[in-house]
C-alpha positions, 0 to 999 in steps of 0.5 A: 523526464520530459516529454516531446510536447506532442505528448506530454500536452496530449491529455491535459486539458487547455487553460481557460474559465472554470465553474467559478469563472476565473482562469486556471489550469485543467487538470484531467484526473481521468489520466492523472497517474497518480490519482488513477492509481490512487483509486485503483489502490483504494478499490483493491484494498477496500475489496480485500479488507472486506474479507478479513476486517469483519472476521478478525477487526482489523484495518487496512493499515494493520493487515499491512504491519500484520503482513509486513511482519509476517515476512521480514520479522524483527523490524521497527515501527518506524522499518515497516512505514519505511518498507510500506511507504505509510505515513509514521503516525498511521504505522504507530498507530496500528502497532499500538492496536496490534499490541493491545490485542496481543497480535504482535510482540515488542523486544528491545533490540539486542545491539541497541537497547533504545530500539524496539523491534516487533514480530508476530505473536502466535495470535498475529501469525494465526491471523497471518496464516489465515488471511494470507491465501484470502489475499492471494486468492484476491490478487489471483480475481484482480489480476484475472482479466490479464493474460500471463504477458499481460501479468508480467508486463505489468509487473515490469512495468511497475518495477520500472516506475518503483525504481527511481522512486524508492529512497 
C-alpha cells in the first residue's frame, strides 16, 4: 500500500552524509513500526518473564509453548511455531527443555504414526495454572493507561494489521 508522498516522507529522514562520511539512506527507528514494536514486545515480555522464570526456570520461548499448549492441546512442534511465528529451531528447542523437565508429553499421532503431538503433562498444566492470572495480572498494568475505547481501538487496530500478514 502506498502512501501519498506527504505522508509516507513525512518521518523519514533526508539522505545525506552519516558518521562515516559516506551518503546513505536515513532511517528514523524512533517511527520505524516495526522496531518500535519490536522493543515494546521485548520490554513487555522481559517484564513478564521476570515474574515466572525465577520461580519455575523457564524462558520466554517456553512460556510460549507451555501456553500455546495450555489452550490448543495435541499440536506439533513444528504447529506452535506456526501459531507463535517463532522460529522452528527456537521452538524445537524449548520442547526438548519441556520434555526433559517432564512439563509436557509427546504422542505419536493417531492418524499418522511419523508425527508427534504435544500436551501439557500435570507438571506443565500446574505451571500453566499458576503463571496464567500473573500474565493476565500483567497484561491488566501494561494496558492500564488506556481507557476502555482506547483498549478496543487498539485491539482493532492490531487486528487490522495482523490480517494481511498471517500465511
Amino acid at each position: 500500500m502506498t502512501q501519498p508522498a506527504s505522508t509516507a516522507s513525512a518521518h523519514a529522514a533526508p539522505t545525506g552524509a552519516d558518521h562515516t562520511g559516506h551518503d546513505h539512506a536515513a532511517l528514523d527507528l524512533d517511527q520505524f513500526l516495526p522496531y518500535r514494536l519490536s522493543v515494546l514486545t521485548n520490554r513487555i515480555s522481559r517484564g513478564l518473564a521476570a515474574l515466572y522464570s525465577e520461580r519455575f526456570g523457564i524462558s520466554v520461548t517456553e512460556w510460549r509453548v507451555i501456553a500455546v499448549l495450555g489452550r490448543y492441546s495435541g499440536l506439533s512442534a513444528n504447529n506452535v511455531a506456526e501459531r507463535t511465528a517463532m522460529d522452528k529451531v527456537a521452538v524445537s528447542r524449548a520442547v526438548a527443555r519441556l520434555l526433559e523437565r517432564d512439563l509436557l508429553l509427546r504422542e505419536m499421532h493417531d492418524s499418522d504414526r511419523r508425527r508427534s503431538v504435544l500436551e501439557l503433562s500435570e507438571a506443565g498444566y500446574a505451571v500453566y495454572d499458576v503463571i496464567v492470572p500473573l500474565a493476565l495480572d500483567y497484561q491488566r498494568s501494561v494496558l492500564a493507561p488506556l481507557d476502555a475505547d482506547e483498549r478496543a481501538q487498539l485491539a482493532s487496530l492490531m487486528a487490522k494489521l495482523e490480517a494481511p500478514l498471517k500465511d
